[in-house]
Backbone bond lengths (Angstrom), bond angles and torsions (degrees), N, CA, C in turn:
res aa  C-N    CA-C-N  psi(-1)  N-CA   C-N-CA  omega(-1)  CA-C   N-CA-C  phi
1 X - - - 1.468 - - 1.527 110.05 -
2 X 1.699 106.53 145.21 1.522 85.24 167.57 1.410 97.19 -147.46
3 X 1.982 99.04 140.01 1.114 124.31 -145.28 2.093 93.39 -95.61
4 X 1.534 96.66 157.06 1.476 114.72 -174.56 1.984 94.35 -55.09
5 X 1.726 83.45 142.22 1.901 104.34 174.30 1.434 99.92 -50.17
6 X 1.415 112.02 144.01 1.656 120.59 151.90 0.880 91.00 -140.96
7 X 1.599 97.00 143.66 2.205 109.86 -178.57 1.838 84.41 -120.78
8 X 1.110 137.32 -42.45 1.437 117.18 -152.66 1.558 125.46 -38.00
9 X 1.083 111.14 141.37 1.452 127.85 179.09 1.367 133.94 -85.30
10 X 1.136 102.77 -21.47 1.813 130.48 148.16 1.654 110.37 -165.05
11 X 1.576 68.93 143.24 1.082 91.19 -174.47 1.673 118.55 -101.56
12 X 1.560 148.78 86.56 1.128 146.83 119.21 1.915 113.59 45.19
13 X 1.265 113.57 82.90 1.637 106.04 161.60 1.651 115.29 -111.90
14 X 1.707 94.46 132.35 1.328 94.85 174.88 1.376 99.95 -122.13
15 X 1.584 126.87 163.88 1.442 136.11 -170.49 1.656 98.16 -174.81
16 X 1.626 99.06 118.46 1.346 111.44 158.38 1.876 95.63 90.26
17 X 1.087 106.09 20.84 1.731 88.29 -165.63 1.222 104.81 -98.75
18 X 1.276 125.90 161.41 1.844 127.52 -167.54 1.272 96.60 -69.88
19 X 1.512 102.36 159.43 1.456 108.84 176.75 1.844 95.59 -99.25
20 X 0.846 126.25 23.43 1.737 123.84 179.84 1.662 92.91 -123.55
21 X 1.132 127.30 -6.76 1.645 116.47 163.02 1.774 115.34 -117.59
22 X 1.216 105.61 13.99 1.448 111.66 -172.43 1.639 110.86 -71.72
23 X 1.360 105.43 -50.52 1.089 106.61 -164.95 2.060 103.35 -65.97
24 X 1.296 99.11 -39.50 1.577 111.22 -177.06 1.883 98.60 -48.64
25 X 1.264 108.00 -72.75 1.451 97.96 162.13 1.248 123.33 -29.46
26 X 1.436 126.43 -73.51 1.123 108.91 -168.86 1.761 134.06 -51.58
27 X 1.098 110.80 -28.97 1.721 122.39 171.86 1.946 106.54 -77.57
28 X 1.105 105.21 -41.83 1.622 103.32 167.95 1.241 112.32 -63.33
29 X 1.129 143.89 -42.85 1.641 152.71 -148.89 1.666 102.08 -91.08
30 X 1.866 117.42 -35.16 1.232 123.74 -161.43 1.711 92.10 -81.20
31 X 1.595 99.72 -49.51 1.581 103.38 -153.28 1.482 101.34 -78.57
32 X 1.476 129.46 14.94 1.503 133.95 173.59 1.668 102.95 -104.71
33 X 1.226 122.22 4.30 1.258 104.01 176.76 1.977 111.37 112.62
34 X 1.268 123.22 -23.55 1.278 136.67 -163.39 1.667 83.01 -64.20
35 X 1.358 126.55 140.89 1.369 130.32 171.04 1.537 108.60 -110.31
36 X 1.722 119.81 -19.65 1.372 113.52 166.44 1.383 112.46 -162.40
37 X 1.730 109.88 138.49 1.245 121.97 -161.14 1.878 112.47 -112.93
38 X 1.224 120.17 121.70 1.348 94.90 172.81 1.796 110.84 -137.53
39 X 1.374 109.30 153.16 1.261 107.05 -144.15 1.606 89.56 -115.16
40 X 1.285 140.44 143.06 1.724 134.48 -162.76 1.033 94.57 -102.03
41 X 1.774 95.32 144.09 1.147 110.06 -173.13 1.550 134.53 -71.38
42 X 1.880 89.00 -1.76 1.842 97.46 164.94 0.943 104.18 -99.38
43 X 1.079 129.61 50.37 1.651 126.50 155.13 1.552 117.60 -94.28
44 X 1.416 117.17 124.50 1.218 116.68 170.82 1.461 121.11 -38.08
45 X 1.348 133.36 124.81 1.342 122.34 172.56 1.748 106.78 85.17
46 X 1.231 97.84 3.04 1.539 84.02 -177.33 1.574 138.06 -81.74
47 X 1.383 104.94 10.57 1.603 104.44 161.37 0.962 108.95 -120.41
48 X 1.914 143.87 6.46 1.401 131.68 162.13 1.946 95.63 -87.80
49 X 1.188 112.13 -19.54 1.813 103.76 175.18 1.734 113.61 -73.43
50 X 1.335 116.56 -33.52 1.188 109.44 160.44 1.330 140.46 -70.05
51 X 1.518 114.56 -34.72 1.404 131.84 146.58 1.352 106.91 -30.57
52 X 1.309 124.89 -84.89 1.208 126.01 -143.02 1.735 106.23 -99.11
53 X 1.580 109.08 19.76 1.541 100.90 160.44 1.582 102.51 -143.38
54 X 1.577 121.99 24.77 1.603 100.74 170.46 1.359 105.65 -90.91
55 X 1.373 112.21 -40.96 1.478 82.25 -172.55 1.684 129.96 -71.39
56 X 1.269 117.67 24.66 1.518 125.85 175.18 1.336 92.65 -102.30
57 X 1.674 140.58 -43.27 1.627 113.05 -169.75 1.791 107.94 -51.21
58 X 1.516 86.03 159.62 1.347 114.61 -168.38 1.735 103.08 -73.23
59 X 1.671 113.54 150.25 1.378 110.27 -170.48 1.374 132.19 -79.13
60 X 1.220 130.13 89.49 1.739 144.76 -179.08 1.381 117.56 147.79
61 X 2.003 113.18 4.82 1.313 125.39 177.03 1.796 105.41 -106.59
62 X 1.470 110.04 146.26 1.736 101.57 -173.25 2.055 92.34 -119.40
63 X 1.224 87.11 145.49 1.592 110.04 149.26 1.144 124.82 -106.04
64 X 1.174 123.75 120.53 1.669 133.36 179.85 1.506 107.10 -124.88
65 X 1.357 97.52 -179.14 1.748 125.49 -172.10 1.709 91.89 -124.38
66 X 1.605 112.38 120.08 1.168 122.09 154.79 1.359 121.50 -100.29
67 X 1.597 121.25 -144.21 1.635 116.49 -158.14 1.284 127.75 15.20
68 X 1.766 124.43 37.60 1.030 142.20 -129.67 2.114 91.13 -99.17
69 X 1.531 127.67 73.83 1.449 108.40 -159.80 1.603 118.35 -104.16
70 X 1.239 96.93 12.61 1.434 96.91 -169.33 1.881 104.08 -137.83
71 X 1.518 128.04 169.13 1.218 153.20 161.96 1.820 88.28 -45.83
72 X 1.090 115.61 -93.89 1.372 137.55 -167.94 1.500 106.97 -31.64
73 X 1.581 115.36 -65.01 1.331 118.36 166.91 1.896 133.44 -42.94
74 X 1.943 90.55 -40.80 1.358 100.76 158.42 1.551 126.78 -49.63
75 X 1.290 107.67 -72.84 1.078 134.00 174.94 2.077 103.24 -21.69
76 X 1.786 104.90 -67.02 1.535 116.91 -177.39 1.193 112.15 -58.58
77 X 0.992 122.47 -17.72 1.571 124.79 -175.32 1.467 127.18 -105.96
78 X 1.592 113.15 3.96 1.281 130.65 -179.37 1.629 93.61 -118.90
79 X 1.495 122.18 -41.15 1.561 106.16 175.12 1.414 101.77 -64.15
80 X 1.310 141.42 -44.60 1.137 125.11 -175.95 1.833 133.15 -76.23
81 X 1.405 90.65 8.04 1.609 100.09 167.43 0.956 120.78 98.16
82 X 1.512 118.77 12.85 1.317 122.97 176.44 1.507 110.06 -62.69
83 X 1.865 126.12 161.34 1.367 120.44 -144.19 1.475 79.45 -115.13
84 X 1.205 130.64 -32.71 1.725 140.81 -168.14 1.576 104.26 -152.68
85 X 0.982 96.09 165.66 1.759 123.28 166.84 1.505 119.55 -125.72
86 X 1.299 109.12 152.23 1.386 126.81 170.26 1.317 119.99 -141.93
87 X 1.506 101.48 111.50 1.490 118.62 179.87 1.832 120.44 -67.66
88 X 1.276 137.42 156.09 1.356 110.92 162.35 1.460 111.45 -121.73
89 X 1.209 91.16 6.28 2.020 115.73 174.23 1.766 107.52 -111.05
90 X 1.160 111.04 166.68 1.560 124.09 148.85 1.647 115.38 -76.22
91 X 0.957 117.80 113.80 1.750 115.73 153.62 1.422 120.37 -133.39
92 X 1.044 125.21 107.34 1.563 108.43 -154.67 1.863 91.09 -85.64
93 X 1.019 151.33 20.25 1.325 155.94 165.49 1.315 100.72 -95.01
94 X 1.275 144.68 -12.45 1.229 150.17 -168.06 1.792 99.84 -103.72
95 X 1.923 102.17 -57.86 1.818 74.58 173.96 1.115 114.05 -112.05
96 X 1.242 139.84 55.88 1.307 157.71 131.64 1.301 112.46 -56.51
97 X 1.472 110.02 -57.08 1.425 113.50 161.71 1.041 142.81 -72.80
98 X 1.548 124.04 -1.91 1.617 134.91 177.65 1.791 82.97 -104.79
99 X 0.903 121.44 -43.52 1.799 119.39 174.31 1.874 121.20 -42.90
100 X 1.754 92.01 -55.04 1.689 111.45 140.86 1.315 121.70 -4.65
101 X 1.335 88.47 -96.04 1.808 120.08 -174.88 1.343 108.29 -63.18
102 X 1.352 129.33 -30.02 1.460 128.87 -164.21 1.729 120.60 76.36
103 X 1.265 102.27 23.26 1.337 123.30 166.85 1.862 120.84 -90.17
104 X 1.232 107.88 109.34 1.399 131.69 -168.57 1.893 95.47 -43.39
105 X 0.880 120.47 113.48 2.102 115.31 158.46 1.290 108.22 -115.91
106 X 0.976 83.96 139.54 2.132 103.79 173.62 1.644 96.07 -127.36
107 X 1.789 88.90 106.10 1.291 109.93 -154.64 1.691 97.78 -96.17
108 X 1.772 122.84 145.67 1.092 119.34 -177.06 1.961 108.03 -78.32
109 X 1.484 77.53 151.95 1.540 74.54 154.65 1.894 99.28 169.51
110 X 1.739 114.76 -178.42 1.242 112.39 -155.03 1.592 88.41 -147.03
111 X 0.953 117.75 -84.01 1.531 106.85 -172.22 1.417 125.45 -72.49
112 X 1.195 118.06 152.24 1.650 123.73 -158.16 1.901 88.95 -58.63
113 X 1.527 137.85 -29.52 1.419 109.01 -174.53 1.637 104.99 -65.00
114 X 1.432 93.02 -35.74 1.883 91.56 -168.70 1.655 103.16 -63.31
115 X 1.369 115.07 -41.14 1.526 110.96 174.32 1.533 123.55 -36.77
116 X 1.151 99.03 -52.22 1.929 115.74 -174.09 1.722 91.43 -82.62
117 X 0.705 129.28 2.18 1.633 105.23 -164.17 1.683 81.79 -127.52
118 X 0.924 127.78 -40.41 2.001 117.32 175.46 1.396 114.97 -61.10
119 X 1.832 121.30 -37.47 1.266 141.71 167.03 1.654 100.21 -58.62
120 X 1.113 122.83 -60.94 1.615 121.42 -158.48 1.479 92.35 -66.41
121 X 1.393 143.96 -40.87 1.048 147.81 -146.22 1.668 98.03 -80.85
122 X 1.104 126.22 -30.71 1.468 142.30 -172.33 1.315 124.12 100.12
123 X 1.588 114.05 53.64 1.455 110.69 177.11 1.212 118.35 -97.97
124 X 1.349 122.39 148.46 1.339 127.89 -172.27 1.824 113.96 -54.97
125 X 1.010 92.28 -23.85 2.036 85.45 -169.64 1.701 81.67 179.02
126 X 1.234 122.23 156.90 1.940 136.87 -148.16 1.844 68.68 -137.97
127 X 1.459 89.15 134.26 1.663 129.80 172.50 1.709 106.53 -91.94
128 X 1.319 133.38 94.34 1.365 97.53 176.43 1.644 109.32 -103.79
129 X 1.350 107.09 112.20 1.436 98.16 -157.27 2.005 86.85 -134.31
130 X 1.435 114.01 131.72 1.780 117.11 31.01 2.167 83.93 -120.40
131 X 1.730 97.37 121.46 1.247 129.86 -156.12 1.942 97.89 -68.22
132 X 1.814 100.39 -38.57 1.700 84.40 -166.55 1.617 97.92 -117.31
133 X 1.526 114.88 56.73 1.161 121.74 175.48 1.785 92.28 -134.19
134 X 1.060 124.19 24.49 1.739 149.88 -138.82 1.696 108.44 -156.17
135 X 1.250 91.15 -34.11 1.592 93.60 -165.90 1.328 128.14 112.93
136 X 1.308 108.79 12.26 1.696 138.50 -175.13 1.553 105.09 21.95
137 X 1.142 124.04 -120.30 1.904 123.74 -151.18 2.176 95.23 -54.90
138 X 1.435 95.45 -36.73 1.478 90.08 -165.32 1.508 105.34 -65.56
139 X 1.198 106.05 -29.30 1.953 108.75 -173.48 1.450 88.00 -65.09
140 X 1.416 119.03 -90.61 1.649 110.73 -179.87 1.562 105.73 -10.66
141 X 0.805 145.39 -87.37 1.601 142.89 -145.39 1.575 100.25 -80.95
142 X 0.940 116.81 -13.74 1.884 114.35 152.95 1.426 118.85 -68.47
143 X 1.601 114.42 -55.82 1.310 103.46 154.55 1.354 152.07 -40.36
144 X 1.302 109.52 -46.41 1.042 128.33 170.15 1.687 122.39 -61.78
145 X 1.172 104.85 -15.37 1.269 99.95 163.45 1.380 147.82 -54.52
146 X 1.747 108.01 -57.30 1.233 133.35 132.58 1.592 132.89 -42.59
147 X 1.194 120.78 -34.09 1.838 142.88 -166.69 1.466 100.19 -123.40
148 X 1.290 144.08 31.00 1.415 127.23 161.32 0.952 114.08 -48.77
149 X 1.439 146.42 12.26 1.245 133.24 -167.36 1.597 89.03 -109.75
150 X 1.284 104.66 -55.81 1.777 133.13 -168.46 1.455 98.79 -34.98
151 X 1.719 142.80 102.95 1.578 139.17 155.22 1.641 86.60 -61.92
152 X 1.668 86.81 120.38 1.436 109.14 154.15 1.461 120.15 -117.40
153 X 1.643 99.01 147.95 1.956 124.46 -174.41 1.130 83.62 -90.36
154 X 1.789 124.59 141.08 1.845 118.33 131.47 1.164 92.03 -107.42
155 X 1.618 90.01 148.88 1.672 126.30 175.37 1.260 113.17 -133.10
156 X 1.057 119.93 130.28 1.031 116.89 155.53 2.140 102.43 118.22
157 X 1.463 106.94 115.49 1.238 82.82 -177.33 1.876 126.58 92.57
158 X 0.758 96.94 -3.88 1.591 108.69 -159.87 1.776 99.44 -112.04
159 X 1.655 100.76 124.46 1.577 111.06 -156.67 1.783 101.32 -127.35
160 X 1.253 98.13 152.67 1.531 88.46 -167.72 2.141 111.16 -78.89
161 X 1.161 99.48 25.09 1.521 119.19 175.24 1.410 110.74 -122.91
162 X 1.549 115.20 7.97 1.492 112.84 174.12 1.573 101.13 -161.07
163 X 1.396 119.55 23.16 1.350 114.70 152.54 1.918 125.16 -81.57
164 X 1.117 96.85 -10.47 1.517 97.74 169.28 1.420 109.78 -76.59
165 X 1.792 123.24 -28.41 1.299 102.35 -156.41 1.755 84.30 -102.33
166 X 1.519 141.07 32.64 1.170 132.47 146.42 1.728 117.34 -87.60
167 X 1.179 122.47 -42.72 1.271 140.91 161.21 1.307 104.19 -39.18
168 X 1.494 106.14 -58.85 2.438 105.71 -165.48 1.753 85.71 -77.26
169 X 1.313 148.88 -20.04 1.646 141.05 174.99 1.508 94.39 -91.73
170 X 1.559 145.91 0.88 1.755 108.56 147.09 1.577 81.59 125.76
171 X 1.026 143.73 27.05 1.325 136.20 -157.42 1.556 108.39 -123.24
172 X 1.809 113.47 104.66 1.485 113.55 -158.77 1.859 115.70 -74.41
173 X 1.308 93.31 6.12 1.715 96.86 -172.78 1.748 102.41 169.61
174 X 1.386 87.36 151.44 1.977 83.94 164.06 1.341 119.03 -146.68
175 X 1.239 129.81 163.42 1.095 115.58 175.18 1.632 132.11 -118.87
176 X 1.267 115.79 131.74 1.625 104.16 -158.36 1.748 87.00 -107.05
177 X 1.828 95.11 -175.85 1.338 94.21 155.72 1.664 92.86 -145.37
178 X 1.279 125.73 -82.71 1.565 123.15 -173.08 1.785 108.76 -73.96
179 X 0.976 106.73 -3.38 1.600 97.69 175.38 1.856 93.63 -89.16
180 X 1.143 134.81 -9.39 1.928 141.38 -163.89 1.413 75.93 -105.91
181 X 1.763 129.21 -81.47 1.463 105.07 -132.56 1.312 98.96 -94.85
182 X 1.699 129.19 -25.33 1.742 144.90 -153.21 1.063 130.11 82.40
183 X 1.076 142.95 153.20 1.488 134.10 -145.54 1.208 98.08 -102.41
184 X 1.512 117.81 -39.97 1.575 110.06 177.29 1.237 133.16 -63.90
185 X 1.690 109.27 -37.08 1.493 104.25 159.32 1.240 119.26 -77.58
186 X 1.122 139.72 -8.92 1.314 125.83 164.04 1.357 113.79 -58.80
187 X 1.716 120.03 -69.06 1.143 111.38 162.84 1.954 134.57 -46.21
188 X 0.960 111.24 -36.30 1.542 103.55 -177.42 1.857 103.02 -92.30
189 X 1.571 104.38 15.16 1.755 90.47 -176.05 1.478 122.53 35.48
190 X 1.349 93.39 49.98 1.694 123.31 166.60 1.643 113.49 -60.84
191 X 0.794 173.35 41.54 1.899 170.58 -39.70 1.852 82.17 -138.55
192 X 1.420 82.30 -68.46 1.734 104.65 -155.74 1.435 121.41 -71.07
193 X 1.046 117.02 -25.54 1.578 144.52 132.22 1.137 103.64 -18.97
194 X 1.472 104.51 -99.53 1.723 121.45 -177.18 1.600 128.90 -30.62
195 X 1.348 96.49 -50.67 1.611 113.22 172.34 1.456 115.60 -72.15
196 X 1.503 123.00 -27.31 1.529 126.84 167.88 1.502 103.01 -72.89
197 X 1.192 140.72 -28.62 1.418 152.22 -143.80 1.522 88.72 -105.48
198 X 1.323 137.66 -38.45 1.711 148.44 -152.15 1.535 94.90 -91.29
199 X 1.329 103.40 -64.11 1.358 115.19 -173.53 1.432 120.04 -54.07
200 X 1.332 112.45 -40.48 1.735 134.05 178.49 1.388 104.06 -60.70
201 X 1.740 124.18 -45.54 1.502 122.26 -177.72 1.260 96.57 -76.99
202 X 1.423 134.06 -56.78 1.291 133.42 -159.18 1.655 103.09 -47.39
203 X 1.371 121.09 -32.09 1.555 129.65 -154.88 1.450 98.35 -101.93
204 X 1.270 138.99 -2.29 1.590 142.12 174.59 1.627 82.38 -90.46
205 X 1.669 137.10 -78.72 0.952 138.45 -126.52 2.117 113.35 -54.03
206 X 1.191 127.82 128.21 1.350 107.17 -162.18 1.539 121.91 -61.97
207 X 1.258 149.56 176.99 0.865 143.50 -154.57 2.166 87.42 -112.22
């Protein structure tokens, strides 16, 4: 199978965040440069927040549903308009069905079988998460040895003082969450914060 293009270069994690500052995020996060945002799927409220703010992102940026681990979960998160998914497991019934729909997944996985076997299945780009509990930039470029073909995500671990050296080891995107927006503005619903904090990672990442 082969699963819908994803180009993003980071990828945007949110978890646990209010649904009364979501939308504010989302227009701050787009207009700083973030090319894709995805919000977990244990988040309270998290498929009426995607509903009711994808179709306002701006055109060539995606909103998705991550911690995406089940059929069922898939399924809720594509009726509600999510643009992609992100797995943090393997299920190949999971992107079979975003493959389905024509919905981009960046499917989890950790060891080189799960690598080849999330890729063969038709996922948009292989998650290897959790990436620096692995050996972070060096695992990526271990993989890649065998899988040059395979676009790989790191997750997990990944700091805006060591996202360049995942990129120079072969690494097609990654995904942060408080090292992208900061923990403090997240918590104090900082706007200006957040968007100085977006812009700052976006501007390390290599060109």
């Amino acid at each position: 199978m082969v699963g819908a293009a994803f180009n993003s270069k980071v990828i945007g994690i949110l978890r646990g965040v209010d649904k009364d500052f979501f939308a504010e995020i989302v227009d701050a996060v787009f207009s700083s440069g973030l090319q894709a945002l995805e919000v977990t799927m244990n988040t309270d409220n998290v498929l009426s927040m995607v509903e009711e703010n994808v179709g306002k992102v701006p055109e060539g940026v995606l909103l998705g549903v991550g911690t995406v681990r089940t059929l069922e979960e898939a399924e809720a998160a594509i009726s509600a308009g999510a643009m992609f998914l992100v797995t943090p497991n393997l299920d190949i019934d999971v992107i079979g069905y975003a493959v389905e729909h024509e919905v981009p997944v960046v499917a989890g996985a950790l060891t080189p079988t799960e690598v080849f076997a999330a890729w063969h299945a038709g996922a948009s780009m292989v998650k290897v998460f959790p990436c620096d509990a692995m050996g972070g930039a060096n695992y990526i470029k271990s993989l890649l040895g065998p899988f040059d073909q395979v676009p790989l995500a790191a997750v997990g671990g990944v700091a805006i003082d060591t996202v360049g050296d995942y990129f120079r080891a072969g690494a097609r995107a990654v995904g942060v969450s408080s090292a992208l927006f900061g923990k403090e503005a997240l918590a104090e619903k900082n706007i200006k914060k957040l968007t100085k904090n977006v812009k700052n990672f976006i501007g390390s990442v290599p060109r």
